[in-house]
C-alpha positions in Angstrom: 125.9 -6.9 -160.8 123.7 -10.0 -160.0 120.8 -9.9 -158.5 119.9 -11.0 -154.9 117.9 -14.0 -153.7 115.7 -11.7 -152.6 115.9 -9.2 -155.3 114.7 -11.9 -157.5 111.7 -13.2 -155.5 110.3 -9.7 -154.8 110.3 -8.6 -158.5 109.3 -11.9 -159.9 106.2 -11.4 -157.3 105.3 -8.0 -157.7 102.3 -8.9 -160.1 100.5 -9.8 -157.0 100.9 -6.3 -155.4 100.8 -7.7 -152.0 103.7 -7.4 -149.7 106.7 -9.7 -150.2 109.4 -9.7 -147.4 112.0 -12.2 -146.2 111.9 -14.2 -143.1 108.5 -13.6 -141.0 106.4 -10.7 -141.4 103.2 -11.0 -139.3 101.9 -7.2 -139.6 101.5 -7.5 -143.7 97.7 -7.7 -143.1 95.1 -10.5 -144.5 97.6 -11.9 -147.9 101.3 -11.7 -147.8 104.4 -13.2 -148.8 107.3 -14.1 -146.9 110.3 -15.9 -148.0 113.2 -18.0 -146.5 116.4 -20.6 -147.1 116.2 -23.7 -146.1 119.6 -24.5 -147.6 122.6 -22.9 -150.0 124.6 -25.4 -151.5 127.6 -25.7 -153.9 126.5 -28.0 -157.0 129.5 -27.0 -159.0 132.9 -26.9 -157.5 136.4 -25.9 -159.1 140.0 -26.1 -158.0 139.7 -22.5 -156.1 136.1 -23.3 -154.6 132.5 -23.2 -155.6 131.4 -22.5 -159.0 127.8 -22.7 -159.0 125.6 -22.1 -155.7 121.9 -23.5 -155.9 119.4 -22.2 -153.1 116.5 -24.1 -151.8 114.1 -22.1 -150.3 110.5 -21.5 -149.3 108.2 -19.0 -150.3 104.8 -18.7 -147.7 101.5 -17.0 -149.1 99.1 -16.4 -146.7 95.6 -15.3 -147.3 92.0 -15.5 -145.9 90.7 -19.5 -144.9 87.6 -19.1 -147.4 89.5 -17.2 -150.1 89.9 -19.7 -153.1 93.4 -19.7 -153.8 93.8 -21.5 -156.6 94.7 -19.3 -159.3 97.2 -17.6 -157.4 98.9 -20.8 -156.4 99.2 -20.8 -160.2 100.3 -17.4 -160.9 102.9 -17.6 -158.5 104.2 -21.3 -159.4 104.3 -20.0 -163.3 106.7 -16.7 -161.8 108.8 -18.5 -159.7 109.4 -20.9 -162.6 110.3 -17.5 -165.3 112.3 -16.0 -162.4 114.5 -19.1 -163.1 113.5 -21.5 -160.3 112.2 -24.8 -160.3 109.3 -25.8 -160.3 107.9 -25.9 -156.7 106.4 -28.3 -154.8 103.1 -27.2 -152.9 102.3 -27.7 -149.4 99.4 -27.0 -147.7 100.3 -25.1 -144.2 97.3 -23.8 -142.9 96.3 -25.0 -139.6 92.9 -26.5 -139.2 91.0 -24.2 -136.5 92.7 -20.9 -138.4 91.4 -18.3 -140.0 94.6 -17.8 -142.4 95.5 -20.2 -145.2 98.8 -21.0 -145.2 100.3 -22.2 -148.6 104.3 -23.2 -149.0 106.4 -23.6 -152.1 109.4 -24.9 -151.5 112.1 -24.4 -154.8 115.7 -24.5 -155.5 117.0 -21.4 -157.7 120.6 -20.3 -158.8 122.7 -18.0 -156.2 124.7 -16.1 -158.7 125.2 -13.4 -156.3 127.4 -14.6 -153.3 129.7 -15.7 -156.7 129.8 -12.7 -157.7 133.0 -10.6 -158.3 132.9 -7.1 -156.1 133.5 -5.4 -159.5 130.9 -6.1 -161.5 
């Protein structure tokens, strides 16, 4: 059977060993990820409906202000690419007088599940 959105981000993340959850999750602690859809689309469409459904969505690490987060921007940009999404744009979240960095990659990534027969 195919694999869930969120299947997919969690194991493609789970080098980090820090939480990874969809939607908001504000009791993870210091570093976390969260995860959401921003849109599901048809790209591909047959006689009898959709054929191929592409996902954009938005992955949020947050971590300490101070922490240099570099190399994990990196890490996680090079796993979200093997795990079969695009390569994601970066924006910088965090909000000035915070304490927590806020960094968001926003990618598009194959939804082969919600396509999927009920038998396989």
């Amino acid at each position: 059977m195919a694999k869930t959105i969120n299947e997919i981000l969690i194991e493609a993340l789970s080098f980090t060993g820090l939480p990874v959850l969809p939607d908001f999750y504000a009791e993870a602690g210091e570093r976390y990820f969260t995860f959401n859809p921003v849109l599901d689309r048809p790209v591909v469409s047959g006689d009898d409906g959709p054929v191929e459904l592409v996902g954009e969505y938005q992955l949020h690490y947050f971590c300490p202000l101070d922490e240099d987060y570099l190399d994990m921007q990196r890490r996680v940009r090079r796993a979200l690419l093997d795990a079969g999404a695009t390569y994601p744009e970066i924006t910088d979240a965090s909000v000035q007088d915070g304490q927590i960095r806020h960094v968001v990659f926003t990618f598009e990534i194959e939804n082969d599940y919600d396509l999927a027969d009920d038998d396989e």
